[in-house]
Each structure stands twice: as structure tokens, then as C-alpha cells.
Residue frames relative to the residue before (quaternion, step in Angstrom):
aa qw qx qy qz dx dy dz
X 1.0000 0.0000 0.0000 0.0000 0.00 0.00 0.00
X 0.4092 -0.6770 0.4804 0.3789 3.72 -1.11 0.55
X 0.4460 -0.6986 0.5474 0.1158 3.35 -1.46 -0.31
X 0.3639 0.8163 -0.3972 0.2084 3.32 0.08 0.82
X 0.4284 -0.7012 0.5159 0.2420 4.20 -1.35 0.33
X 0.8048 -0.5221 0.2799 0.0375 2.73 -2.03 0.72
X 0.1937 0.7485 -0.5951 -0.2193 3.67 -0.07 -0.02
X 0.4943 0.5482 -0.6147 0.2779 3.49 -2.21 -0.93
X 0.8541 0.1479 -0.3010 0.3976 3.22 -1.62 1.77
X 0.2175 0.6908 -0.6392 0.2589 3.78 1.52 0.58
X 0.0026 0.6845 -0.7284 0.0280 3.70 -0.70 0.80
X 0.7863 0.0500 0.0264 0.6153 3.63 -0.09 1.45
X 0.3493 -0.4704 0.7371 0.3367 4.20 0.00 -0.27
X 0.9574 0.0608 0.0038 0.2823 2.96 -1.91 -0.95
X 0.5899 0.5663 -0.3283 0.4728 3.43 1.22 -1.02
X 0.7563 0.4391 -0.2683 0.4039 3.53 0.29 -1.04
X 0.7723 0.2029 -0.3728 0.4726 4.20 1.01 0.31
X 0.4095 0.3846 -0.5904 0.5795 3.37 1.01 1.37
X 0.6374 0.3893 -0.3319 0.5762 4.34 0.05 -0.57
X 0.6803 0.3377 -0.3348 0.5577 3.80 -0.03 -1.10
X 0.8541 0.0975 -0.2032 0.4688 4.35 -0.20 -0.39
X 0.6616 0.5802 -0.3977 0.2597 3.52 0.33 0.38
X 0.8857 0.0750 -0.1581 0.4300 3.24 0.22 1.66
X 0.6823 0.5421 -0.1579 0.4644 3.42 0.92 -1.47
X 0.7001 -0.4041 0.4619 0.3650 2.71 -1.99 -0.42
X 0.4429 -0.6084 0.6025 0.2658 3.17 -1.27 -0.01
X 0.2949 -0.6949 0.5520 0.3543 3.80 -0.29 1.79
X 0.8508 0.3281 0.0214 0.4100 2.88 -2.44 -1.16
X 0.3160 -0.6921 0.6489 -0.0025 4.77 1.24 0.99
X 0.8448 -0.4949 0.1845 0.0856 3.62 -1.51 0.25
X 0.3829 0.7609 -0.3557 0.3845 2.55 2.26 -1.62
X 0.8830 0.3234 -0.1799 0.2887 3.63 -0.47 -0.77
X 0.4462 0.5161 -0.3939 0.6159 3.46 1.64 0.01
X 0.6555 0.5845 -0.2875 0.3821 3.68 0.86 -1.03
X 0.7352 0.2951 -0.1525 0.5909 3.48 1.31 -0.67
X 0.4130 0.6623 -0.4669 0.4156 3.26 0.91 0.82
X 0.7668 0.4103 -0.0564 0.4904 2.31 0.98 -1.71
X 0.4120 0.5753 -0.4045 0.5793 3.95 1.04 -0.60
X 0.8278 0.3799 -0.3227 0.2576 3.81 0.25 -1.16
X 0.6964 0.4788 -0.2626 0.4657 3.09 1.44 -0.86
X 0.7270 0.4759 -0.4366 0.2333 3.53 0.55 -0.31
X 0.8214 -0.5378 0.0679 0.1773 3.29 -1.29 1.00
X 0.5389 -0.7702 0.2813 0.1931 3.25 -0.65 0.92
X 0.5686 -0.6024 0.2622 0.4952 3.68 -0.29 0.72
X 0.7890 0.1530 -0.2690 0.5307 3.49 -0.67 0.91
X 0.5710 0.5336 -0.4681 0.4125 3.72 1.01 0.57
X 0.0753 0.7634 -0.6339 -0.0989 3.66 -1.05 0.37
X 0.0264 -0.6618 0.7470 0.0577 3.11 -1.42 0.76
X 0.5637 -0.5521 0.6028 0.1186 3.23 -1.90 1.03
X 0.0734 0.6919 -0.7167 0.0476 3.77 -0.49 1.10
X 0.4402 -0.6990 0.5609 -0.0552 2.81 -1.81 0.90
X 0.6254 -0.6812 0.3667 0.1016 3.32 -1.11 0.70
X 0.5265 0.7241 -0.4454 0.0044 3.61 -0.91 0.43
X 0.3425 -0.8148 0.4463 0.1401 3.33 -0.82 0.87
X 0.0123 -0.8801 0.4650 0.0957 3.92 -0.69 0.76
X 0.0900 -0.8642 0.4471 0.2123 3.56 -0.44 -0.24
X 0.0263 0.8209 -0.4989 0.2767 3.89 0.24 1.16
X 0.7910 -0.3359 0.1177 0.4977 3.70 0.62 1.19
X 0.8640 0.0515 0.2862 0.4109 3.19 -1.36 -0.96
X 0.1489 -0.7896 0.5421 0.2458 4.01 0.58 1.39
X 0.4965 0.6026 -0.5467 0.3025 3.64 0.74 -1.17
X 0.7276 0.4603 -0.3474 0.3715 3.90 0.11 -1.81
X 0.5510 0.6540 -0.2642 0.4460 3.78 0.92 -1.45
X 0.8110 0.2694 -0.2433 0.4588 3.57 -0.03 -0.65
X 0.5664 0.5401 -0.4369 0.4434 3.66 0.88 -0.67
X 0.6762 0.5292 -0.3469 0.3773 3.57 1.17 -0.59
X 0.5228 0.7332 -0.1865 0.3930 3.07 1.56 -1.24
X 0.6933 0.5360 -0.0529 0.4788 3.30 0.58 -1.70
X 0.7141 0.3818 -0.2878 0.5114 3.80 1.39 -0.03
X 0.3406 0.8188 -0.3112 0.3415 3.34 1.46 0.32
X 0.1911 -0.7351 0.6279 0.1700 4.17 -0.16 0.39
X 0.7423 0.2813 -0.2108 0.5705 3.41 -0.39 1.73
X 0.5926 0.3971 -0.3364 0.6147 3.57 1.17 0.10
X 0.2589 -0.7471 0.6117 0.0250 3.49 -1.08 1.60
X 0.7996 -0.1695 0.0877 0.5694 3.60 0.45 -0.39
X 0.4092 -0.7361 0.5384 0.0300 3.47 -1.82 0.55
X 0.1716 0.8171 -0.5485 -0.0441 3.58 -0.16 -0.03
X 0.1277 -0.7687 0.5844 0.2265 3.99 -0.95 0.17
X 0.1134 0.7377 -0.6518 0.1344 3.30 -1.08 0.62
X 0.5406 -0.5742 0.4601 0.4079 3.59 -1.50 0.03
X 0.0808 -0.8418 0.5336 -0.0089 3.29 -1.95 0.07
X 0.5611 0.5982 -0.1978 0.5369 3.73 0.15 0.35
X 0.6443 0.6250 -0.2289 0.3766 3.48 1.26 -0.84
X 0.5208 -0.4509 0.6528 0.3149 3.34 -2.33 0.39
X 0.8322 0.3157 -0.2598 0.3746 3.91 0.07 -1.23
X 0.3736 -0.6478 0.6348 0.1942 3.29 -1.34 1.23
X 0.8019 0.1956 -0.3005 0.4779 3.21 -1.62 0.92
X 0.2325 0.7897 -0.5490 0.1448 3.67 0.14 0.08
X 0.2451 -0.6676 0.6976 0.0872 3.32 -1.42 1.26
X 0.7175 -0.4756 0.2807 0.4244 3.05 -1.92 0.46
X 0.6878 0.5435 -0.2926 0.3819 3.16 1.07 -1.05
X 0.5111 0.4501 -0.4318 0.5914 3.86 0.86 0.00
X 0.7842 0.3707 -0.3917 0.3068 3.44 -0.04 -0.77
X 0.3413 0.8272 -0.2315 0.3817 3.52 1.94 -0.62
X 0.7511 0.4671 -0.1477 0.4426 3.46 0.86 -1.75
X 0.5657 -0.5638 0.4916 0.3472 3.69 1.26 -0.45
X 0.7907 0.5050 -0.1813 0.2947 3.16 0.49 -0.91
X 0.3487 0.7138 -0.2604 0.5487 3.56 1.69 -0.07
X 0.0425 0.8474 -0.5001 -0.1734 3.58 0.62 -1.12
X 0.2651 0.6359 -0.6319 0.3551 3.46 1.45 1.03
X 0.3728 -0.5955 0.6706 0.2381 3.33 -1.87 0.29
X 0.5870 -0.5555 0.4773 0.3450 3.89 -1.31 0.13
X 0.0905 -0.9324 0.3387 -0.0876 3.48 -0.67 0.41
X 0.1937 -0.7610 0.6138 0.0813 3.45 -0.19 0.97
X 0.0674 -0.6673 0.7416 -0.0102 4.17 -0.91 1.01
X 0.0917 0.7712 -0.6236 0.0887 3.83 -0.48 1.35
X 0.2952 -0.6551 0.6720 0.1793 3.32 -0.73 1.13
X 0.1897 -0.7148 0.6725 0.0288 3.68 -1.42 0.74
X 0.3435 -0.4968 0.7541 0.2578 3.56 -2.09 -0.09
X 0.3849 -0.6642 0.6196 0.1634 3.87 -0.31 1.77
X 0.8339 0.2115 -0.2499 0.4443 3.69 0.34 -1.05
X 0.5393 0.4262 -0.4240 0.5897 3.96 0.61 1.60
X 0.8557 -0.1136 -0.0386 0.5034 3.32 0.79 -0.29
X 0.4021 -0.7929 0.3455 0.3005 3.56 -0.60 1.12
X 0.6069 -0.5400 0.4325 0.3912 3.95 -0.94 -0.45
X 0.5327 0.6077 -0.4001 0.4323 3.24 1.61 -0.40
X 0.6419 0.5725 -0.2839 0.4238 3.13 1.29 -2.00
X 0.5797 0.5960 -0.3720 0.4126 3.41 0.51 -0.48
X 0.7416 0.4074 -0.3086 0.4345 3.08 0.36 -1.11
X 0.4453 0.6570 -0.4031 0.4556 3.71 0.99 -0.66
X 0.6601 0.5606 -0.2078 0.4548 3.56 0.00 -1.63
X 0.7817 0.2878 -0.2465 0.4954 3.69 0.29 -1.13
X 0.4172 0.5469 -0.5114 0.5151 4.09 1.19 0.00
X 0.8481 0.2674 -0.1390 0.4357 3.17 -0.30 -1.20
X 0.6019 0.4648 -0.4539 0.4645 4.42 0.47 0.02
X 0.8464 -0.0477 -0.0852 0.5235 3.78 1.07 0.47
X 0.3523 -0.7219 0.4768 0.3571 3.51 -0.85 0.39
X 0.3763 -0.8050 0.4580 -0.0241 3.00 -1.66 1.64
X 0.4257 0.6905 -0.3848 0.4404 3.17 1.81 0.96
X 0.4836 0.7475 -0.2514 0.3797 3.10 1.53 -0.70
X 0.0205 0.8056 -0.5374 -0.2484 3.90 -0.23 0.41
X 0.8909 -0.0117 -0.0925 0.4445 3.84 -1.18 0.64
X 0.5991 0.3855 -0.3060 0.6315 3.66 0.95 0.78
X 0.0558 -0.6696 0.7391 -0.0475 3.25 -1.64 0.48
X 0.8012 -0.3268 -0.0494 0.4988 3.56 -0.53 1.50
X 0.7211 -0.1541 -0.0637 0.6724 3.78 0.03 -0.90
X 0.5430 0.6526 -0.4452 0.2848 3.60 0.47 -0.03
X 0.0746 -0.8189 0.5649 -0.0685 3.65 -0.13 1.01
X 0.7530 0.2187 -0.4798 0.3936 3.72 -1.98 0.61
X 0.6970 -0.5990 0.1876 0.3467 3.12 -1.97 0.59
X 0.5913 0.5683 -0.5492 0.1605 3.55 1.01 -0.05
X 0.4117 0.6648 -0.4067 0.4724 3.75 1.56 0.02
X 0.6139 0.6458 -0.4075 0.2001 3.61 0.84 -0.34
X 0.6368 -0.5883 0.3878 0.3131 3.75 -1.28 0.72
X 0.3358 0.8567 -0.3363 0.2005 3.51 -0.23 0.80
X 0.0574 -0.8567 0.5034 0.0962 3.65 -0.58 1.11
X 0.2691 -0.6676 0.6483 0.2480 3.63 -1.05 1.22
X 0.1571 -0.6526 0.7321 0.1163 3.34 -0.94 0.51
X 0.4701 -0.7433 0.4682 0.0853 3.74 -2.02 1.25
X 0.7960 0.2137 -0.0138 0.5662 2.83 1.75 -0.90
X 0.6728 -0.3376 0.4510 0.4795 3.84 -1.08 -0.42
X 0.7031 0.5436 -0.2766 0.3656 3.42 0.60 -0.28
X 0.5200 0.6799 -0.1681 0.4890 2.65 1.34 -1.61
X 0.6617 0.6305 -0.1708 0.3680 3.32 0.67 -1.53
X 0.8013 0.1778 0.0376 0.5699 3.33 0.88 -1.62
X 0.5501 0.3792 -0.6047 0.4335 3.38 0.77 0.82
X 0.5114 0.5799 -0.4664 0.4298 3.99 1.22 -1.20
X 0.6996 0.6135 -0.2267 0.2877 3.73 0.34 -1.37
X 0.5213 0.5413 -0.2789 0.5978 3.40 1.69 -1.12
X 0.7561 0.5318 -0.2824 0.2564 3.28 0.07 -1.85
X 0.6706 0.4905 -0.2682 0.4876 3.34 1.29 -1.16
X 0.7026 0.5452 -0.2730 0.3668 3.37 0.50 -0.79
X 0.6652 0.5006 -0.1570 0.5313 3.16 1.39 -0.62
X 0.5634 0.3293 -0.3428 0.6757 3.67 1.10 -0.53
X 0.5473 0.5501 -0.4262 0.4650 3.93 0.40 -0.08
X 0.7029 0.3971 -0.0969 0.5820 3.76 0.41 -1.11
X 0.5689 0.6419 -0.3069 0.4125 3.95 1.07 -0.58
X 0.0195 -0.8329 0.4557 0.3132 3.60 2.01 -0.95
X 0.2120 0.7699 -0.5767 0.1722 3.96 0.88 1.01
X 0.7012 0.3184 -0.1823 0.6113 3.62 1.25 -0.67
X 0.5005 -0.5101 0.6233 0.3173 3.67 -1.43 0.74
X 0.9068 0.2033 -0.0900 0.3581 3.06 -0.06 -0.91
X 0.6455 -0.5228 0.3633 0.4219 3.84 -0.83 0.73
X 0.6413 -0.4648 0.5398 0.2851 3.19 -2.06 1.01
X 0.2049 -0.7414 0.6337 0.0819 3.63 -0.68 1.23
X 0.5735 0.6942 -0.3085 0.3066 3.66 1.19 -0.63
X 0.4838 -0.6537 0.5629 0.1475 3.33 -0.85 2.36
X 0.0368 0.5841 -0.8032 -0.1113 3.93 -1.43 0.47
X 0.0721 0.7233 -0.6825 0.0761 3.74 -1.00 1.16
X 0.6704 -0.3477 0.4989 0.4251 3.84 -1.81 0.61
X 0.5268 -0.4885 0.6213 0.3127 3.81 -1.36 0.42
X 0.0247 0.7559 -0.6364 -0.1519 3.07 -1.57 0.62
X 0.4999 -0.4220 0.2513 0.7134 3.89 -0.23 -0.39
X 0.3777 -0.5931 0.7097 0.0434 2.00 -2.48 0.97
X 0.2565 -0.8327 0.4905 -0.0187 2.97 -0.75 1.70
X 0.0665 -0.6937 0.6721 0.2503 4.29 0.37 1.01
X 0.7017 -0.4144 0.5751 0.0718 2.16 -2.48 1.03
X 0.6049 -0.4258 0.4297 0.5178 3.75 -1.49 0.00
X 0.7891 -0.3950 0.3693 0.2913 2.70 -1.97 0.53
X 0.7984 0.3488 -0.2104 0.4434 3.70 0.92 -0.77
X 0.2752 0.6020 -0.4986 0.5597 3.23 1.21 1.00
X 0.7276 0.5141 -0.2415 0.3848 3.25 0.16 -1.41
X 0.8508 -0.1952 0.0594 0.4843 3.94 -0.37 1.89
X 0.0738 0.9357 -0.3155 0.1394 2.46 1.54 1.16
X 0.7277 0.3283 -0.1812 0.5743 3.41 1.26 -0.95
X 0.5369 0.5845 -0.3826 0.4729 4.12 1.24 0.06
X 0.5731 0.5095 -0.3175 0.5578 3.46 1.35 -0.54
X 0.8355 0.1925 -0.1944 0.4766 3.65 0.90 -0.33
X 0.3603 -0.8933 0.2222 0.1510 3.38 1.17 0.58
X 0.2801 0.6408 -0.5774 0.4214 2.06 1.16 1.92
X 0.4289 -0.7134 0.4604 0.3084 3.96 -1.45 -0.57
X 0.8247 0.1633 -0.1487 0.5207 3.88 0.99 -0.28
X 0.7259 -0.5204 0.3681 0.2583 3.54 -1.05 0.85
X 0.7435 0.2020 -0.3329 0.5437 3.51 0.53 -0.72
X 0.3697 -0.6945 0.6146 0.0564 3.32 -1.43 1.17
């Protein structure tokens, strides 16, 4: 299956997942994301094929809260990726030395939201000039980076970058790694919506 993220609700690109997760409440809480989702999801004897995709863009907590507001995103999970050590905990992945990256894995509805749009969303939810750090967050598991699942994956991430590269929206060059999936390893349980469970929206407190 591919892998891929979420767009809908850029309020501002970049501005809007530092303001939208940095500190506050969470407006208008879940209740109504909850019955979005309840509404949309298939109907006995209906199947749809969702798809796959995995990013990595700082701080997963901040990343998924963005994720998770998408129309066409069915579920979310964070965990590491990119790494030598099997089984990794946060705390291993913590030391640097792991050389996993953070990660959002968002399972989607291809025919609600596209793989491009995704890819959009993850430009703008963090800056991808940065190399192995992401505002105060620093080392390489903080680093900017898309695993891609398929050939496609490959050559749409590859466009996208090249094009927001050539777009002159950043001074500085696209630092963002595109690499083959490897396992995805989810994080503890208290990782998981981590900042929706406390209604809040961005990682640094």
C-alpha cells in the first residue's frame, strides 16, 4: 500500500502550524471531527481502498495534530523511521544515535484527498530548509523527510521538492531527505494524539 498526508485548513502555510499548535486550546475540541469522520466512513457493503503515507517534519506530536485535521485522512499513528535499531523507544531514539527520524504514518481516502495535496501540507506544517533540527528542536531524528511507498511517491515527492526549490519561496535550499520506506516502528501509547488528548495543538509547551 502507498503512504501518504493530508491537506485542507492551511490558514497561512507555515504560519498556521506554529499559531494553530502553539500553546492554546484547541477551538470547536473534536466532537465534530468525530462526526465527520463517523459520517464518512463506509457503508456496509461499501469498500474503499485507503492509502498510505509516512512523513517526518520535527516534533511528530505537532505533525499529526496537523494531520488529523485533514478531510480524507482515516487514521494517524507516530512512530520512528529511517533507523539501524529494531524496536526503538522514545528514549533510544532521543540519544541521536538510532538515526531514526520522527514520524507521522497517515492512512488517507486517495479519492478525498490527493498525494500531491499532501505533499503541499507537509511544505508548509514546517520549514524544510532546516537540516536535522526544527525550531528549538535539534539532531537528526528532528530531521525533514519523506519516505515514499511507491514509484510514485518517489516522483511526485521529487517534483514537489524541486519545484518548491525553483519556486525561490525559501532563501535557502530544500534540506528535505526523500528515502525508500523502511519499518515503521509506532511510538508508546502516549505519543499517540498526544496533544488532542490534552486539548492542546503544538509540541512546544
Amino acid at each position: 500500500m502507498s503512504r501518504r498526508v493530508f491537506l485542507t485548513m492551511l490558514f497561512g502555510g507555515a504560519a498556521w502550524c506554529v499559531t494553530a499548535g502553539c500553546g492554546g486550546p484547541v477551538s470547536g475540541a473534536p466532537t465534530a471531527e468525530t462526526a465527520a469522520r463517523e459520517e464518512d466512513a463506509p457503508q456496509p457493503g461499501e469498500e474503499r481502498i485507503m492509502e498510505q503515507a509516512t512523513f517526518g517534519a520535527g516534533c511528530f506530536w505537532g505533525v499529526e495534530a496537523a494531520f488529523r485535521r485533514i478531510d480524507g485522512v482515516t487514521a494517524t499513528s507516530v512512530g520512528y523511521m529511517g533507523g539501524a535499531l529494531e524496536s526503538p523507544t522514545y528514549k533510544d531514539v532521543c540519544t541521536d544515535r538510532t538515526g531514526h527520524a520522527e514520524v507521522v504514518e497517515v492512512v488517507y481516502d486517495p479519492d478525498k484527498v490527493s498525494y500531491d495535496a499532501l505533499l503541499d501540507v507537509f511544505w508548509t506544517c514546517h520549514d524544510p530548509t532546516q537540516v536535522n533540527r526544527q525550531g528549538p528542536d535539534f539532531g537528526t531524528q528532528y530531521r525533514s523527510v519523506v519516505f515514499f511507498h511507491t514509484p510514485e511517491q518517489e516522483a511526485a515527492a521529487r517534483a514537489s521538492k524541486d519545484a518548491l526549490d525553483r519556486s525561490g519561496k525559501h532563501a535557502r535550499p530544500i534540506a528535505t531527505e526523500i528515502q525508500p520506506a523502511a519499518t515503521f516502528w509506532r511510538a508508546e501509547e502516549y505519543h499517540q494524539q498526544y496533544l488532542e488528548k490534552r486539548g492542546l495543538a503544538h509540541c512546544h509547551l
